[in-house]
N, C-alpha and C positions, 0 to 999 in steps of 0.2 A: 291766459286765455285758452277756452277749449276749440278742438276743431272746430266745433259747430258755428262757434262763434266766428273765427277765421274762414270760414265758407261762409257765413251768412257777410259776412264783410268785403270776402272776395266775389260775392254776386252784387253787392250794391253798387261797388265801383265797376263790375261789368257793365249794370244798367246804366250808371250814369255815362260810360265809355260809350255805349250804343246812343244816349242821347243826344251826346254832345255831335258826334257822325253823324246825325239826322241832321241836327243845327245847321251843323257845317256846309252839308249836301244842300240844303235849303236855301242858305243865303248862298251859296253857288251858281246854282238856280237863280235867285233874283239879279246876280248881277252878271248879267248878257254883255261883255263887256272885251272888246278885242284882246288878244293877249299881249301886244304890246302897251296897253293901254294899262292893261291889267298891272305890267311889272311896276310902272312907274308909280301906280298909286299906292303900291308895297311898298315901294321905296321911300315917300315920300310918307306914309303912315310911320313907317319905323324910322325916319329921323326925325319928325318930329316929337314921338315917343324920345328919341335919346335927348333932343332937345325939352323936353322938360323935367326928363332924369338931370341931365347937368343943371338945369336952373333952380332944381330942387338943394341939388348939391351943394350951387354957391356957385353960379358963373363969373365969377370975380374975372381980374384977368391973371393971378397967378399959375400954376400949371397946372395944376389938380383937373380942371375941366379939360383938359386935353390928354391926359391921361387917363381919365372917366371915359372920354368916348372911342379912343382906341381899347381901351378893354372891352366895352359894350361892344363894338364893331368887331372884336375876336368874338365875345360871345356870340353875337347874331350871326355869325359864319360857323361857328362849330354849331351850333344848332340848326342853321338851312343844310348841313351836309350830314348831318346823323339823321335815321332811318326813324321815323315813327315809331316801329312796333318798342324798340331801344329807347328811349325817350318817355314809354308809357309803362315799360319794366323796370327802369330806374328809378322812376317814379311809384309804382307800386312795393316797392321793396323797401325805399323808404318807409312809406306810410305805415309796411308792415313793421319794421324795425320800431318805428315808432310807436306805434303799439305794443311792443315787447317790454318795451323801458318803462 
């Protein structure tokens, strides 16, 4: 790939980064919503999210599904504790690496 190509690449996913921040800021906006109030419906969106990862899984009742959601619940913690801009460089670096290949 030539430069140009790798700046015109590294500007599309800037713009898509700035759109998605609009997005973001937006439905921020619409939901006027206490912040206590606010935690619990996090909470309660991302377990149900793991809750239909493990049913996707096979919620049988041997152990595997409780295994699944302790690792999902490390993940969703290293992820609430790592920094955005990290998170969006790891992410680009991917993308580029995979463009290299």
């Amino acid at each position: 790939m030539t430069d140009e190509s790798l700046n015109a690449e590294i500007e599309q996913l800037r713009k898509q980064l700035d759109e998605m921040k609009r997005e973001r800021e937006a439905a921020a906006i619409e939901s006027v919503e206490p912040e206590s109030d606010g935690a619990a419906v996090e909470e309660e969106k991302t377990t149900s999210t793991l809750d239909e990862i493990i049913d996707a899984v096979g919620g049988g009742d041997f152990d595997l599904a409780g295994h699944v959601r302790q690792f999902l619940d490390t993940v969703d913690d290293d992820l609430k504790g790592a920094k955005p801009s990290t998170l969006l460089m790891v992410f680009a670096l991917g993308v580029l690496i995979g463009r290299l290949r």
